[in-house]
N, C-alpha and C positions, 0 to 999 in steps of 0.2 A: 154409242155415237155412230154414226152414220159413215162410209166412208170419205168424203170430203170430211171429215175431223178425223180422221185419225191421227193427225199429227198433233193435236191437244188432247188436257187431261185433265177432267173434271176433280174437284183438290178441296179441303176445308181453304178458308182463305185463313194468312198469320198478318200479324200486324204491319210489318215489313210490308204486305199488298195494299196496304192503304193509300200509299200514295197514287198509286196505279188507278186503282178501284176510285177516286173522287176523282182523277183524270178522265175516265173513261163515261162517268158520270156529267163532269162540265160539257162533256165534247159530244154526248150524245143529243142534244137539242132539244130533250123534251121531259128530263127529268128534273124534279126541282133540284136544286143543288143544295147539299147538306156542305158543313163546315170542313174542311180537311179534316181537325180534330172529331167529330164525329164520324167520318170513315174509319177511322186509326180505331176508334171505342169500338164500334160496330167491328172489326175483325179480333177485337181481341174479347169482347164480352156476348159476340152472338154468332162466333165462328161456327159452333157446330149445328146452328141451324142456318148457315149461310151455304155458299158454293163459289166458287172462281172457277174457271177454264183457262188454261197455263198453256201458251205455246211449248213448243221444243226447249228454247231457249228458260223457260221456267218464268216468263214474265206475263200476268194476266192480260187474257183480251176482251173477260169477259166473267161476269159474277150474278147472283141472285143475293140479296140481303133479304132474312123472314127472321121470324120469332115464333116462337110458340107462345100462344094468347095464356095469361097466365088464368085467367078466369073460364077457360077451354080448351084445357090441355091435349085435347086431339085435334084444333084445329094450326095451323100454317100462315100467318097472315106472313106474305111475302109483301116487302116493304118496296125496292126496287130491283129491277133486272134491269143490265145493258150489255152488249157487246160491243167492240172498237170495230168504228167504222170497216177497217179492212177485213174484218171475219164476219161481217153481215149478209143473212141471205144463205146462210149454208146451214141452218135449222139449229145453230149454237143456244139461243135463248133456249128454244124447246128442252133442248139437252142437258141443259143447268135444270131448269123445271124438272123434267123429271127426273133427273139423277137425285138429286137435294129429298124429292120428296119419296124418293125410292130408299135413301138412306134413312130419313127420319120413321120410317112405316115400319124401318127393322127393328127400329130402336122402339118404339109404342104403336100402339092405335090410329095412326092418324086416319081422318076420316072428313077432314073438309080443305081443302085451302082457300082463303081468303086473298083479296087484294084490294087496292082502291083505282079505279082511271078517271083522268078525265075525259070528257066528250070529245071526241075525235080523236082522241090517240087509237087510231085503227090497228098500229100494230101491235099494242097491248091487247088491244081487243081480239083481233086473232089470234095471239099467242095465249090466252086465256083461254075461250070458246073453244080452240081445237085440244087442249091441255082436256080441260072438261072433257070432249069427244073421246078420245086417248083413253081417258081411267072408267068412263059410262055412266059421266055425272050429270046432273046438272048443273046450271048454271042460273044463280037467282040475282037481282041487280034493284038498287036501291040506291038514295043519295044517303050518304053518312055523311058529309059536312058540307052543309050548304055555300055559295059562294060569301055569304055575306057573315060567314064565321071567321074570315080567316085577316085577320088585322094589318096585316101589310101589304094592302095593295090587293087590284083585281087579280084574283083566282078562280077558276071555272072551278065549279062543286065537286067535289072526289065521289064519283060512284062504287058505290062496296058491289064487289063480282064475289057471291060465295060459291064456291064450288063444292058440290059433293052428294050424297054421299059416294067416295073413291071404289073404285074395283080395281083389277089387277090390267095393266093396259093390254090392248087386245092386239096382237101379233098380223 
């Protein structure tokens, strides 16, 4: 972490963070919002491919939810990233990115991470594109679900960003 974070600490997320983690989700204004009860699963059944960022106080300001694709088990498909408003802008997202995929590369192979944006989410888009920069990947971009797949109401088409193949980030 950078020094503006030194005072957080990138942490597997436990169940207990889910309340947080769908807070920090509804308040971030651009991510779809999942169920409360679907945070609470997600920290307790995909914690260890997840990440939070814990203030001093031990409360998140800030998480990455991913999976390991079961049909590609060295790729990363990272679901969503947010920070709370007040820790934004101090390169926390980057720092869940690649802490998460720094842990999981220990643990296997990893060799691609996945995500999905949609069009105009510029700051997924630079936090992706320079993630790529960072490990000396590319970055290949596709629509995985067109707008007219998604049954409840307009959604702009979820572009698949895959990243890779990984290297070791350059200092």
């Amino acid at each position: 972490m950078t020094a503006a974070q030194a005072d957080l600490r990138i942490d597997l997320p436990s169940v207990a963070d889910g309340p947080a983690i769908w807070r920090i989700a509804k308040e971030s204004g651009t991510l779809d919002l999942n169920s409360s009860y679907s945070y609470l699963l997600w920290c307790r059944d995909f914690a260890a491919t997840s990440a939070v960022a814990r203030a001093e106080d031990g409360e998140p300001v800030g998480f990455v939810t991913g999976y390991v694709r079961p049909d590609a088990p060295h790729t990363l498909l990272v679901w969503q990233v947010a920070v709370d408003a007040a820790h934004r802008g101090r390169g926390l997202a980057a720092a869940l990115l690649d802490g998460l995929t720094a842990r999981l590369a220990a643990d296997r192979a990893l060799t691609t991470v996945e995500t999905t944006i949609t069009p105009g989410n510029t700051a997924s888009e630079r936090l992706f594109t320079s993630y790529a920069v960072r490990h000396g990947a590319t970055v290949t971009r596709e629509v995985l679900f067109g707008a007219g797949l998604f049954p409840d109401g307009p959604h702009d088409p979820e572009v698949l960003y895959r990243i890779g193949p990984l290297t070791t980030p350059s200092s």
